[in-house]
Structure formats: C-alpha cells, structure tokens
N, C-alpha and C positions, 0 to 999 in steps of 0.2 A: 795803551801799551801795545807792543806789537804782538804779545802771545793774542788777544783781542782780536786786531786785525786777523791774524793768519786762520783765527775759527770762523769768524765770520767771513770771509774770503770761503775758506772749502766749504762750510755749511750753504753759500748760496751757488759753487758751483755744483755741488751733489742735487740741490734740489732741481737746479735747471737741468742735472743730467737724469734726475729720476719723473723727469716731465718731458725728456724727449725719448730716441729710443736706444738712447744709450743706459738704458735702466742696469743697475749690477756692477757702474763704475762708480769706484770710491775715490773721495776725495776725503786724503785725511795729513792731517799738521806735525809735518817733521822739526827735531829741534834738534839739533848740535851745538853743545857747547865745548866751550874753549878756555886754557887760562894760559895768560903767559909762561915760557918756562922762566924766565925769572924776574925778580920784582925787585925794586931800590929796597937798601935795610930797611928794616921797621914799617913797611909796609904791607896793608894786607894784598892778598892774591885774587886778584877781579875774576869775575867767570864773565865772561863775555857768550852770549845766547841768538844763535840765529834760529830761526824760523822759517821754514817752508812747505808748500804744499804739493801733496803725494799724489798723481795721480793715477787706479791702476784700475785693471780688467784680472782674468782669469790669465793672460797672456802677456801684457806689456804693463812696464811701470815708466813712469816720467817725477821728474821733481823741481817744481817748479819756484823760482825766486815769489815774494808775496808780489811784485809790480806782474810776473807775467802772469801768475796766478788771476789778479783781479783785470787784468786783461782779458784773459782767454772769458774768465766772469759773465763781461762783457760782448762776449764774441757767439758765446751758445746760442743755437738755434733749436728749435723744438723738433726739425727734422735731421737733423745730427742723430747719425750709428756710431761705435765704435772706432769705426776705421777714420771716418770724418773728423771725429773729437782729437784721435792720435796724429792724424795728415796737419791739423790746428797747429799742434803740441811744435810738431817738427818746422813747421812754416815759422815759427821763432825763435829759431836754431836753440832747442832744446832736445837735448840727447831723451831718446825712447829707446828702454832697454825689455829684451827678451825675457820673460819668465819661466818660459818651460822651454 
C-alpha cells in the first residue's frame, strides 16, 4: 500500500539525515485526501488519498512526491548539512518554503 511506502520512504530518509549532519531535520508523511464533488446516482463517494513526504528544519519545509522523496533517499550523503540537503530538494525543481 502506498501509506507503507510513504513511511518507509521518510523513516529511511531521517535516519540517513540523523547519521549525517543534518541531525534535527524531520522527515515525516503528508496525506491529503479527496472526494469527488459529485458521484453517478446510488453510488458511494470514493475518497481518493495521496501521500507525501514532509521535509523540514527549524527554517524551511519542502513536500515531496513519494518518487522524489525515494530519490533524494538515494541521494543522502553522510556529509550533507542542512543547506546541502535543501540545495538537493531544489535541484528537483521542488518548491522550499520559509518558516520563520
């Protein structure tokens, strides 16, 4: 199932973030769901459920599809900072938003 994927996705990129030195960035599983606004008679109302992976610091958040999520997965290096990890984020054209 894909809620499956998307934990195990952020569960292996926190730990390669918390074995290099970007310790203190979280990686945690966004879900938005959906229904259509209207359905054929006598039909029930699907919820339709995405999944994604949240990545943030004290400063900047990112949210990433599970493909770029298990990507970046892939990409961590154990001498990756912060700034490194977020430079990643944007080299994939995914939008890094300000926090404070």
């Amino acid at each position: 199932m894909l809620v499956d994927d998307a934990r195990e996705i952020a569960t292996a990129i926190e730990e390669r973030l918390n074995a290099s030195a970007c310790q203190g960035v979280k990686a945690t599983v966004k879900a938005e769901q959906m229904s259509p606004k209207s359905v054929p008679s006598g039909a029930g109302r699907p919820t339709f459920t995405n999944y994604y992976i949240q990545i943030g610091d004290d400063a900047r958040i990112a949210t990433l599809t599970l493909g770029e999520g298990a990507e970046l997965r892939d990409d961590i290096e154990p001498d990756w900072n912060p700034d490194r990890l977020f430079d990643a984020i944007r080299a994939m054209d995914v939008s890094v938003e300000q926090t404070t």
